[in-house]
ROVEXLO-191782 format. One record per residue (C-alpha): residue in three letters; x, y, z. Coordinates in steps of 0.02 Angstrom, whole numbers. Layout:
<nodes>
ALA,X,Y,Z
...
</nodes>
This chain:
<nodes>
UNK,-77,-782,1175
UNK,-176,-743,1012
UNK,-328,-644,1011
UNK,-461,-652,882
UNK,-464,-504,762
UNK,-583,-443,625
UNK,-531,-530,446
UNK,-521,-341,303
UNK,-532,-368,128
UNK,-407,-259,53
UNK,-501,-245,-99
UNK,-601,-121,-28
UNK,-482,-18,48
UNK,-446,147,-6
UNK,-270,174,9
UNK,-292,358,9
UNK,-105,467,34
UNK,-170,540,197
UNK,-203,344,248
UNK,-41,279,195
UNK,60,435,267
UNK,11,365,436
UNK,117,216,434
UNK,307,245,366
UNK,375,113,229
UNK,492,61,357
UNK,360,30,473
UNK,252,-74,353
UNK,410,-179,303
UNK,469,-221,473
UNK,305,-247,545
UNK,208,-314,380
UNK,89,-220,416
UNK,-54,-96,331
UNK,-148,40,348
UNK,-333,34,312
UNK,-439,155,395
UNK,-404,296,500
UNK,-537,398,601
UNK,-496,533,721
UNK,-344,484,812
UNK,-384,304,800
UNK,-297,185,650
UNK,-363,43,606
UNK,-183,-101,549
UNK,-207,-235,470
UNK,-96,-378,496
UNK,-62,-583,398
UNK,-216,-676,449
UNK,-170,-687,635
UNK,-140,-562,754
UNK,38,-537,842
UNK,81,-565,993
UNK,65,-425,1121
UNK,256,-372,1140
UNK,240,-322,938
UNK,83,-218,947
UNK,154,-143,1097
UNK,295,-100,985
UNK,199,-31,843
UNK,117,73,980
UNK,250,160,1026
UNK,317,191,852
UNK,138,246,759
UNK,70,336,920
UNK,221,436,991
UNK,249,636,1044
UNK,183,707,897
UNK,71,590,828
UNK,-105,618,818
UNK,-130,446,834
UNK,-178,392,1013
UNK,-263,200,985
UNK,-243,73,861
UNK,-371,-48,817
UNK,-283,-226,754
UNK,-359,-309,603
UNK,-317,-482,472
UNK,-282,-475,290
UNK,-242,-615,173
UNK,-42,-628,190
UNK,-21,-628,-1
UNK,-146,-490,-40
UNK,-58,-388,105
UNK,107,-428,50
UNK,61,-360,-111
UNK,-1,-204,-61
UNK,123,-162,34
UNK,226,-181,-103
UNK,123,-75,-225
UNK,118,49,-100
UNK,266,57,-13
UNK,395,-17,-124
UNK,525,-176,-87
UNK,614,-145,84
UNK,780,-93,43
UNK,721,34,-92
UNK,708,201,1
UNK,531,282,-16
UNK,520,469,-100
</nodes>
């Protein structure tokens, strides 16, 4: 079942360091996901113009918000798949090129 989800424009996101330390490259790869707003210990992920099914934002759940974390909710937002595919390029590199 797919849920309706607030559409970002990734335009106006600030992909600040502190932002984009909250989601690991291998994490954005797998997931194709994004970062785009963070506010206490919620973060706001933006996903390709529908939003996944419930077993993978379970998953990213347990990855983004475990032990440590200071993330304890995620809020799921859309993108346009080619302008989020290119960001997470620009920020994050290609997939099999290990992030410094």
């Amino acid at each position: 079942m797919n849920f309706a989800a607030e559409k970002v424009d990734l335009a106006r996101v600030q992909f600040t360091p502190e932002l984009v330390r909250c989601v690991p490259a291998e994490v954005a790869h797998r997931f194709e996901l994004l970062p785009v707003f963070r506010y206490d210990d919620c973060l706001t992920v933006a996903f390709a113009s529908t939003v996944p099914d419930a077993t993978v934002i379970d998953e990213v759940f347990a990855v983004l918000c475990h032990g440590d974390s200071q993330i304890r909710q995620l809020q799921i937002v859309v993108a346009d798949p080619w302008l989020l595919g290119y960001h997470i390029h620009k920020i994050y590199g290609d997939a099999d090129t290990p992030s410094t």
